[in-house]
N, C-alpha and C positions, 0 to 999 in steps of 0.2 A: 616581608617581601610580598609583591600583590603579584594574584594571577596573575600567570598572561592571558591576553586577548584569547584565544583558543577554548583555554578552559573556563572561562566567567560562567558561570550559571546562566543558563535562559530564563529571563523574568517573562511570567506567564499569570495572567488573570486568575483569583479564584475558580470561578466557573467553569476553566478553561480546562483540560484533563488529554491526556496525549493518548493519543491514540495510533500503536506502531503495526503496518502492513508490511510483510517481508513477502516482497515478489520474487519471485524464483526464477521461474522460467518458464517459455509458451514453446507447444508443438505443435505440430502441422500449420502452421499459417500461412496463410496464401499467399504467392507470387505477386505482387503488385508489378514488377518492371522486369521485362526479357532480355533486359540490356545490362541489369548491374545487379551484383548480390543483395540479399537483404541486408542490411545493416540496422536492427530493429532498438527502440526504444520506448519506454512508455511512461506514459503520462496520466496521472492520478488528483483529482479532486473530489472533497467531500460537498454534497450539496449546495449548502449556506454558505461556501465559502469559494467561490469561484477566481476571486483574487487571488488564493493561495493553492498556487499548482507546484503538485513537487514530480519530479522526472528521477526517472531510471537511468544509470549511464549507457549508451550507446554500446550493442553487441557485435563486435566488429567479424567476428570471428563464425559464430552460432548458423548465421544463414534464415532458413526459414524454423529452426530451433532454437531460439536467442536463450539464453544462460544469463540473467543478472543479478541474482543473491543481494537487492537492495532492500535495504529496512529504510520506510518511508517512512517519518513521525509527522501525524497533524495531533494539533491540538484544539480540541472539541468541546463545546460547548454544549451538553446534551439537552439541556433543556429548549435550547434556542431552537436547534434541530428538530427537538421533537412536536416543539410547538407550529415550525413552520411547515414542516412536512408529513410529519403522524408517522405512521409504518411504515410510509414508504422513504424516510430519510436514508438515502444511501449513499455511495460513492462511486464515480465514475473511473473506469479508466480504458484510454485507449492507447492503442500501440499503433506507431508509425513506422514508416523505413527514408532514412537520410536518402537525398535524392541529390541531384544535383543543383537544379531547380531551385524546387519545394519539395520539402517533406510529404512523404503518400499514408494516409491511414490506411490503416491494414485494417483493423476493425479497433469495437470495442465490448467490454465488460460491462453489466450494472453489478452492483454488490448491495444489497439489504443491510444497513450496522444493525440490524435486530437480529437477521444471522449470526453473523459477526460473534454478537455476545451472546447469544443464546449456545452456539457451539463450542465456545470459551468456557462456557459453565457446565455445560456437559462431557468437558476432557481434559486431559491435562494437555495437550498438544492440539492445533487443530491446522491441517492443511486442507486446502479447498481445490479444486479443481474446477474453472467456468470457461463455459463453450463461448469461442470469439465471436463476436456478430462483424460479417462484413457490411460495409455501407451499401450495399444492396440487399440486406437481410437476411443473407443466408449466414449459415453458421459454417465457420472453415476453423480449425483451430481447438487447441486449449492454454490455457492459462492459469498457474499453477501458482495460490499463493497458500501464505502461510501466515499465524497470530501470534506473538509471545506470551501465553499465558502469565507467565513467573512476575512478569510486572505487572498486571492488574488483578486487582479484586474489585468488587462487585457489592455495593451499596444500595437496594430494591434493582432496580434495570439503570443506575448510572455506573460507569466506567470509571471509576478512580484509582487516580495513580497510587502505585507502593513504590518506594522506592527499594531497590535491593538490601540484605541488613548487613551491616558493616561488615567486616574480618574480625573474628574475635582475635586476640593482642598472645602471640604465643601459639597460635593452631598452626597443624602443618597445614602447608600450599601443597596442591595436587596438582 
């Protein structure tokens, strides 16, 4: 019987290596509109790769506290990255509020991937906390994300995937 659609494996380049961001959630963010709730989202891209934006789902509830427990996968090319950027290859993201319009930035994040992994090889967990920059430059906000260790190990400074190890055949499920 062949998969289904849903679960086919994603074919991904040698080179390529996944790299998963679990965004949690932001507080204090600033008001952008006196007329309607926040409805916040956010939006994330790695450097080199501007074509590939992945998004958070819309917090309809949160307000100026948005709540999204998204795991964002990109998959990364470290050498490409590091040849075009050096230490400074990072990731952007920024968080907006639904409008009726257009969409309003609320602000944005930089994030270092040399952080990234350097804080991944100094813990077994690693949660982050960065101050939001509003489009005027001031800082209103945080931004609360988090790394999965348990799937990557670490080959001199590239990021290569493990995948998790089977079920052994007869162990109990917890």
């Amino acid at each position: 019987m062949a998969p289904s659609p849903r679960r086919a494996p994603k074919v991904v380049p040698d080179k390529k290596r996944p790299l998963e961001i679990h965004i949690i959630s932001a507080q204090r963010l600033s008001k952008v509109s006196y007329f309607q709730r926040t409805r916040a989202y956010a939006v994330a891209w790695i450097d080199s790769q501007h074509e590939t934006k992945l998004s958070t789902p819309v917090d309809r509830k949160g307000g100026r506290n948005p709540s999204w427990n998204a795991i964002l996968t990109f998959y990364v090319d470290t050498d490409d990255l590091v040849e075009r950027h050096g230490i400074n290859a990072g990731m952007t993201i920024e968080i907006y509020t639904k409008a009726w319009v257009r969409d309003k930035l609320i602000g944005s994040v930089r994030v270092l991937i040399a952080d990234l992994v350097k804080g991944m090889r100094e813990s077994k967990g690693l949660c982050l906390s960065f101050m939001v920059i509003r489009p005027s430059g001031l800082r209103k906000g945080l931004l609360n994300l988090g790394v999965r260790p348990e799937r990557l190990y670490y080959d001199d400074d590239i990021v290569v995937y493990q995948p998790p190890p089977p079920p052994q055949p007869g162990a109990a499920r917890g």
